[in-house]
C-alpha positions in Angstrom: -3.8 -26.3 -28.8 -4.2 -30.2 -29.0 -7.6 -31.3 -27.8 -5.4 -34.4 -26.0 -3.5 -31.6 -24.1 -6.2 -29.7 -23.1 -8.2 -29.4 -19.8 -11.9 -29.5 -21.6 -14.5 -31.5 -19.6 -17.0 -31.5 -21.6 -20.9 -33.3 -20.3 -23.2 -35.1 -22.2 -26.5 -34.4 -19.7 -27.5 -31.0 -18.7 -26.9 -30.9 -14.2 -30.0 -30.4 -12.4 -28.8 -27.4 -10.9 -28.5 -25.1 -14.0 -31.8 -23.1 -14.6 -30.9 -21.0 -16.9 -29.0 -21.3 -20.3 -25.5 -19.8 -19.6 -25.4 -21.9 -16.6 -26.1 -25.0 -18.1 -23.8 -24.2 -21.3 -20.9 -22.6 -19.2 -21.2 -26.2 -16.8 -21.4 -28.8 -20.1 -18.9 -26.7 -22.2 -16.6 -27.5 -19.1 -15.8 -23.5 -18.8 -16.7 -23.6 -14.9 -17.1 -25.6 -11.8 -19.1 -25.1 -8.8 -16.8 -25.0 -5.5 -19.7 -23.9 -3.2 -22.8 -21.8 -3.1 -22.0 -19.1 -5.8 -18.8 -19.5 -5.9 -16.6 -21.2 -9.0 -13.6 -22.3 -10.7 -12.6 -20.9 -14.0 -11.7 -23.9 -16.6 -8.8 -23.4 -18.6 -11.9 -22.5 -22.0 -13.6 -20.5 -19.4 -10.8 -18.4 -18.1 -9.5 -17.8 -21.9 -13.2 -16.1 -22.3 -13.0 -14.4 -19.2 -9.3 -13.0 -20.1 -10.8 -12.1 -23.4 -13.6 -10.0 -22.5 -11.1 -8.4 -20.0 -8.5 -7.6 -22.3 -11.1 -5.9 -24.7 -12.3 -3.6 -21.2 -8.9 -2.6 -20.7 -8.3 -1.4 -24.3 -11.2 0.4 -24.1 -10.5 1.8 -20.6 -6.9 2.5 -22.0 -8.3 4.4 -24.8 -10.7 6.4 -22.7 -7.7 7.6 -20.9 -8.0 5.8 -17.9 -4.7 4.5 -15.7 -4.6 1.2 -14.6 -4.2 0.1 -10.6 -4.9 -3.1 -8.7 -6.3 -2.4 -5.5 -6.7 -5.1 -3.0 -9.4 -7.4 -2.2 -9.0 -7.1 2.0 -9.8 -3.6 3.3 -9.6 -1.9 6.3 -13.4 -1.6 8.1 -11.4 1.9 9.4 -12.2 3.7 6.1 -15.8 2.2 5.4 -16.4 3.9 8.6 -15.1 7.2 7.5 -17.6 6.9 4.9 -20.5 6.0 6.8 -21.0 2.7 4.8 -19.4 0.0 7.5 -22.9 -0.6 8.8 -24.9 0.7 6.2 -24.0 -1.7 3.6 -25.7 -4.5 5.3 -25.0 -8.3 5.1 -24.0 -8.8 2.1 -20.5 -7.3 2.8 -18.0 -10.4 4.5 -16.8 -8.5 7.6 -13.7 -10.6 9.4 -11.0 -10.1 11.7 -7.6 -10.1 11.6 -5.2 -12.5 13.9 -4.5 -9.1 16.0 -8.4 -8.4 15.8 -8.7 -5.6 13.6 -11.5 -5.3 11.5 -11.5 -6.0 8.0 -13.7 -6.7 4.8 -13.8 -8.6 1.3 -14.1 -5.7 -0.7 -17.3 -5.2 -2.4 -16.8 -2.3 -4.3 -13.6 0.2 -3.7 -15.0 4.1 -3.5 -13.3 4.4 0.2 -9.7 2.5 -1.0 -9.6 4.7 -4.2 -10.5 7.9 -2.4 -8.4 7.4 -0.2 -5.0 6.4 -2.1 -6.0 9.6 -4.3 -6.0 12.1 -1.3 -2.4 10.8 0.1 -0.9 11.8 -3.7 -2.9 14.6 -5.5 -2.9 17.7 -4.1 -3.2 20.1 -6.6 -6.0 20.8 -9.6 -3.4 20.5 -12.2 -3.3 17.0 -11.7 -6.9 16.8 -12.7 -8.8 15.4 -14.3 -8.2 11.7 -13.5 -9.7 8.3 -14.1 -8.3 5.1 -12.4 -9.9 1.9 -12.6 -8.5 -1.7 -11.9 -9.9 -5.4 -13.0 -10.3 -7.1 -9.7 -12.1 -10.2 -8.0 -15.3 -8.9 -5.6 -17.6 -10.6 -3.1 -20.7 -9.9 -2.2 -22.8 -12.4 0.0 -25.9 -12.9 -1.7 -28.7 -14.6 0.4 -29.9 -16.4 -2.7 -26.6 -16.9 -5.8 -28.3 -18.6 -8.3 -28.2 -18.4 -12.0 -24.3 -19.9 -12.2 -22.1 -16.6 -13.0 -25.2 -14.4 -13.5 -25.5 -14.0 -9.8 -22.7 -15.0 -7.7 -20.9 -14.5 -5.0 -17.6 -13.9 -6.0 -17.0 -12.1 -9.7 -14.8 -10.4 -11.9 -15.5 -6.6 -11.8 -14.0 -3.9 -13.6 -14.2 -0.8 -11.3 -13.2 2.8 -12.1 -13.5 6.3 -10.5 -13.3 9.5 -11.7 -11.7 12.7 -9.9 -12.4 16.2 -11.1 -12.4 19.6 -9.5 -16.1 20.6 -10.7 -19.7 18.9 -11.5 -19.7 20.3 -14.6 -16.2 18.2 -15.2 -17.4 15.4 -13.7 -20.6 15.3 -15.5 -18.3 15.3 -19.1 -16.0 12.3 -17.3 -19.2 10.6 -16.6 -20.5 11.0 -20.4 -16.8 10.0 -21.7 -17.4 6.4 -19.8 -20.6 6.4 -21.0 -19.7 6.7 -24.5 -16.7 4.5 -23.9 -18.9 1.6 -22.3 -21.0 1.3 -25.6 -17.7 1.0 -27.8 -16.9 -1.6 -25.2 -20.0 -3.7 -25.7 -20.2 -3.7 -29.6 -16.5 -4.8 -29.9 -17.8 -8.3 -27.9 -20.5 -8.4 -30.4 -22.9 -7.1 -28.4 -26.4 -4.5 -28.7 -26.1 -2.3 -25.5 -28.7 -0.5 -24.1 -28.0 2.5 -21.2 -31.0 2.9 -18.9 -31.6 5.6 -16.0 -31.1 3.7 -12.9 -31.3 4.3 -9.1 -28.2 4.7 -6.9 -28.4 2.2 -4.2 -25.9 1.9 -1.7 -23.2 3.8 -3.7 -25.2 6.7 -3.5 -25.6 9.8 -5.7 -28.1 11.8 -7.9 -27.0 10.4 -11.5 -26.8 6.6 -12.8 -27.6 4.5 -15.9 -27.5 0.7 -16.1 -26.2 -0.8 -19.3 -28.4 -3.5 -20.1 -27.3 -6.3 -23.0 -30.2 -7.8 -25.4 -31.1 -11.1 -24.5 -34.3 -13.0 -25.2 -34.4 -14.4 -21.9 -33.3 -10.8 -20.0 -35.1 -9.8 -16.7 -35.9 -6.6 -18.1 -38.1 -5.3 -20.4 -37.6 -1.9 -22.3 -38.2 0.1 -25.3 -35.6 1.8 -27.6 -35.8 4.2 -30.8 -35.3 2.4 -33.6 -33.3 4.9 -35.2 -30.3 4.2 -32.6 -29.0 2.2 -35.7 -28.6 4.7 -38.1 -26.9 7.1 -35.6 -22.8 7.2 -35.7 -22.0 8.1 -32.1 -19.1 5.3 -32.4 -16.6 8.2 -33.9 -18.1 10.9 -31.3 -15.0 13.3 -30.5 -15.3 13.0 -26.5 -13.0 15.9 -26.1 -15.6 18.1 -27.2 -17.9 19.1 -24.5 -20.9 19.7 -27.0 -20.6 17.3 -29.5 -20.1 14.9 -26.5 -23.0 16.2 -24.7 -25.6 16.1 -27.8 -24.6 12.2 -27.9 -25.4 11.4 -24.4 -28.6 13.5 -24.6 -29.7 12.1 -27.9 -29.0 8.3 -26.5 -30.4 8.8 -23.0 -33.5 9.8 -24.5 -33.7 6.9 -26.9 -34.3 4.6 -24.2 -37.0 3.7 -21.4 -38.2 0.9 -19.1 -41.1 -0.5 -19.9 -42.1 -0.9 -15.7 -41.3 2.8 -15.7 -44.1 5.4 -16.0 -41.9 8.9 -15.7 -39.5 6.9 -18.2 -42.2 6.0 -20.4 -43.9 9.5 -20.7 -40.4 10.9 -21.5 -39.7 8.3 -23.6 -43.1 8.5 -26.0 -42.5 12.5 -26.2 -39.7 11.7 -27.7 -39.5 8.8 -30.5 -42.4 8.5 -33.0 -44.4 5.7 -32.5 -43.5 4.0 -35.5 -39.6 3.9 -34.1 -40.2 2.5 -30.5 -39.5 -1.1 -30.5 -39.2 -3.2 -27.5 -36.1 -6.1 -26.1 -35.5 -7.7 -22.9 -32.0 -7.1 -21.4 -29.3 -8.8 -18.9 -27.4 -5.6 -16.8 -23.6 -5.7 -17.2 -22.0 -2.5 -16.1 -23.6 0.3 -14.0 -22.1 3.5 -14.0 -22.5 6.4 -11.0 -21.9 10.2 -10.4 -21.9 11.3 -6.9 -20.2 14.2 -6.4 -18.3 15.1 -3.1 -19.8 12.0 -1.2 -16.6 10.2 -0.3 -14.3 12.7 -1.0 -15.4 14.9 1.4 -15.4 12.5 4.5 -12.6 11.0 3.7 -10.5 14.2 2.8 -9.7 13.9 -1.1 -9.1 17.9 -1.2 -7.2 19.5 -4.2 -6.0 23.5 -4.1 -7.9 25.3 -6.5 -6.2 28.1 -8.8 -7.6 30.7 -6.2 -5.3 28.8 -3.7 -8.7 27.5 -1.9 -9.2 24.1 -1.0 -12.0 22.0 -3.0 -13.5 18.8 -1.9 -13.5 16.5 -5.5 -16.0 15.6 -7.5 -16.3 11.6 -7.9 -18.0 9.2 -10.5 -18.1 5.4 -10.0 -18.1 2.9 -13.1 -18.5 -1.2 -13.4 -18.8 -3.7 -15.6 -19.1 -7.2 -14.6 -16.2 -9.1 -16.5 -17.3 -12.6 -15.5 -21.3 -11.9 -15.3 -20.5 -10.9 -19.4 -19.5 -14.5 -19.6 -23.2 -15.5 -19.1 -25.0 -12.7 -20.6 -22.8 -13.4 -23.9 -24.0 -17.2 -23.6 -28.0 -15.8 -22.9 -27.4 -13.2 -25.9 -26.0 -15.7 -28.6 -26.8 -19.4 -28.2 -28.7 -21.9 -29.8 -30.1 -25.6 -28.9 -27.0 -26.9 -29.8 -25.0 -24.8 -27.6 -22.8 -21.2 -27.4 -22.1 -19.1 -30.7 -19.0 -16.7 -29.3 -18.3 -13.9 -31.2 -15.2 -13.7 -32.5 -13.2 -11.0 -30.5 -14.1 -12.9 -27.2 -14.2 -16.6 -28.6 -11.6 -19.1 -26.7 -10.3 -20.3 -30.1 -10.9 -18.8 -33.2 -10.8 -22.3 -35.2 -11.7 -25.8 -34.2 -10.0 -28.2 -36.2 -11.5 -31.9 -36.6 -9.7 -35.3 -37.6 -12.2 -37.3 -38.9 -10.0 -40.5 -38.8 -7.2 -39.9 -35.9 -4.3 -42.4 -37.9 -5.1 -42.0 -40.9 -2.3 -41.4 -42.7 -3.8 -38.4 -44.8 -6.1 -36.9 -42.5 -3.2 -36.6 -39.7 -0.8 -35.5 -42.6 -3.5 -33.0 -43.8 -5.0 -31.9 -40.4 -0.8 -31.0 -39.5 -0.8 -28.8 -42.2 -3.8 -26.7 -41.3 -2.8 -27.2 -37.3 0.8 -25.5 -38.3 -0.2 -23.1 -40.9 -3.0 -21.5 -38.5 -1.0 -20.9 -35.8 2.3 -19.5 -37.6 -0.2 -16.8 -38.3 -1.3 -16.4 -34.7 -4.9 -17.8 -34.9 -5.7 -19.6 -32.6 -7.0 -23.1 -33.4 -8.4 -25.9 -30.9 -7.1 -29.2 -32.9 -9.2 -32.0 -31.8 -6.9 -35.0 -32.5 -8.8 -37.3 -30.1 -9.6 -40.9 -30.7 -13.3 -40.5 -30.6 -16.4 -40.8 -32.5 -16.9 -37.9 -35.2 -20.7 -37.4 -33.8 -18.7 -36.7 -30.7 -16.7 -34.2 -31.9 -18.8 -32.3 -33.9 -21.3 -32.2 -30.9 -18.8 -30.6 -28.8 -17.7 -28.4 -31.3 -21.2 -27.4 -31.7 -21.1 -26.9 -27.7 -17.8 -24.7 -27.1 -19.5 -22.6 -30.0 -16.2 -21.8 -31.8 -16.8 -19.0 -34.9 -15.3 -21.9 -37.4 -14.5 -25.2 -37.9 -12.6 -26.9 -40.3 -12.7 -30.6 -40.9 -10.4 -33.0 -42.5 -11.9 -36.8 -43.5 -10.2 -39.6 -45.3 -12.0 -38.7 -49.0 -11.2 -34.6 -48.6 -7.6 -35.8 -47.3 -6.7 -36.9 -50.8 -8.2 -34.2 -52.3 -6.5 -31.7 -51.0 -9.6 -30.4 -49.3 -11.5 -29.2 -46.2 -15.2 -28.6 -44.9 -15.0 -24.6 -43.5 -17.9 -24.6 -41.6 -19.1 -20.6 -40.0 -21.0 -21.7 -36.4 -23.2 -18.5 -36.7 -24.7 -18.9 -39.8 -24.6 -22.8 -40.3 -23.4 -22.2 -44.0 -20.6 -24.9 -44.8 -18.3 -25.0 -48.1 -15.8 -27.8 -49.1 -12.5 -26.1 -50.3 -8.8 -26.6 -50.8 -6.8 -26.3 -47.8 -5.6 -22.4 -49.3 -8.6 -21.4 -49.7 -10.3 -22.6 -46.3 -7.0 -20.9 -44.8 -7.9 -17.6 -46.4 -11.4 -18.2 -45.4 -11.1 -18.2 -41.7 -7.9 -15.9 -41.6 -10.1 -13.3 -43.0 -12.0 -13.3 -40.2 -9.7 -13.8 -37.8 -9.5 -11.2 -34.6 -6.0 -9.1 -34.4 -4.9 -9.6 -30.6 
């Protein structure tokens, strides 16, 4: 993509607003704007992020054997109801009306509508087990957003629910996602940590929080330094114990610092001279809660006895656009966002030092052309604008490379490859800076 083609306002001066660093990033980097109180517009290099780290939770989902739905955002108030959660939920849920005054909701989670879609179809517990999930836009009325995406009012969730005929099946669904979740979190570059969590209003008896390390996270916890030298990437989740020795060894390897039971269980377990302490942003939250929607709502399979069994249910989110910001909080600097490379909005930024200059266009056309016949994707700022400009936004968008073509390199044949993580720069002929960043390059 041209720069001159694309929808990138960027900002010189950090808005008032913006407290915290994703928020001022995601509003400089011109990835978001604010339409009203917690509530924005995706960018065209905001929404490519966004589609990114959604693509990489639906692979992951897809892997973990999950089906894909889409659910709708308006629900009937008929089946909260049925639930008990209508008025329970408190203000925070958008009730409306319909033109023939029915009542309705923006959903803000989607137990009742999946329950209830399951019970009209699967009848029998050979259809079990069964894991649907969808990647949908929520709302949830906050009495203070704040934060920019951190803490909105409308977001990007990914929300899936498990079905199974037993607790002891739904407790090995509930570990699959759990194992599935960390996978999901390393591929964006991410350290994940899973924490023991209350239930709130989706109710329920089991629950962990997946927290992301950030130096400026609102929580603080310890974790077993040994988590690094464990493999449970390549744990085989179709077996029950090998599956259930990884969550137990991981659930254990965790604890919140503002949490005394968790601390006690926590020091009994890792040495002291393995406990080491981060602070974390929460990203996903996942739920087991047995028969409580199913059986109000009537999500009933035949057992192989011919009996009648209410399911068992598990809830699990992440927060697709809340990432966006932890990401930001996780891997920035002063100078602005360092993306990793599977979620990055371009892989390569590519910068004319001298737009009209006959070798640097010539030479800058060559690199533009042979990066995306490979399908990297390359952000080619061919603007009429000061370099200090350029390299400044650059530095801002946080793109994993950049490659820059001036007037002296142009004749040489050569380019500046510069890596935006580790700040290490090399001046090498176009081939070579071409093999350089296509090494590196994410397969999507």
């Amino acid at each position: 993509m041209r720069r001159t083609a694309f929808y990138l306002p960027t900002m010189k001066d950090t808005p008032a607003e913006a407290q915290i660093v994703s928020h001022r990033v995601m509003l400089r980097a011109g990835m978001v704007r604010q339409c009203s109180a917690g509530i924005y517009a995706w960018l065209p290099l905001g929404l490519k992020v966004l589609n990114n780290i959604a693509r990489i939770v639906r692979e992951e989902q897809d892997a973990a054997g999950c089906n894909e739905v889409l659910m709708p955002t308006i629900q009937s108030a008929d089946l909260w109801r049925q639930s008990g959660r209508y008025d329970a939920y408190g203000p925070e849920m958008l009730r409306i009306t319909d033109r023939h005054e029915r009542d309705m909701l923006f959903g803000p989670t989607n137990e009742e509508m999946v329950t209830e879609l399951f019970s009209r179809d699967v009848k029998s517990y050979k259809q079990l087990p069964l894991n649907l999930y969808h990647i949908q836009w929520k709302f949830r009325d906050e009495i203070r957003p704040r934060f920019g995406v951190m803490r909105g009012r409308e977001f990007l969730m990914k929300d899936g629910y498990s079905f199974d005929v037993s607790k002891v099946a739904a407790a090995e669904a509930y570990k699959r996602v759990f194992i599935s979740y960390l996978k999901t979190f390393k591929r964006m570059g991410l350290v994940a940590f899973p924490m023991k969590a209350d239930t709130g209003p989706i109710g329920g008896d089991l629950s962990h929080e997946f927290l992301i390390e950030a130096k400026t996270g609102e929580s603080e916890i310890f974790y077993d330094s040994a988590l690094n030298d464990l493999d449970i990437f390549n744990t085989d989740t179709s077996d029950a114990a090998a599956l259930d020795q990884a969550f137990q060894t991981l659930t254990a390897a965790y604890a919140r610092t503002d949490e005394t039971h968790e601390q006690g269980e926590f020091e009994a377990a890792v040495p002291e001279l393995r406990r080491r302490t981060a602070r974390g942003i929460e990203v996903g939250h996942i739920f087991y809660f047995g028969t409580k929607y199913s059986e109000p709502l009537g999500a009933k399979v035949t057992g192989p006895d011919g009996a009648e069994i209410d399911v068992h249910m598990g809830s699990y989110g992440i927060g697709v656009s809340r990432l966006v910001g932890g990401i930001i909080e996780a891997s920035h600097d002063e100078q602005g966002v360092i993306w990793p490379a599977e979620i990055a909005p371009f892989h390569v930024g590519l910068v004319n030092i001298k737009v009209g200059h006959e070798g640097c266009d010539a030479g800058c056309q060559q690199l533009y052309d042979a990066l995306r016949s490979k399908g990297v994707e390359v952000l080619y700022d061919d603007r009429e604008e000061r370099a200090g400009a350029k390299f400044a936004d650059m530095e801002l968008i946080g793109l994993p490379w950049v490659m820059t073509v001036g007037p002296r390199g142009a004749e040489s044949g050569m380019v500046e490859v510069k890596n935006r993580k580790s700040g290490e720069k090399v001046e090498v002929a176009f081939d070579k800076g071409l093999e350089l960043v296509m090494a590196n390059a994410p397969r999507r």
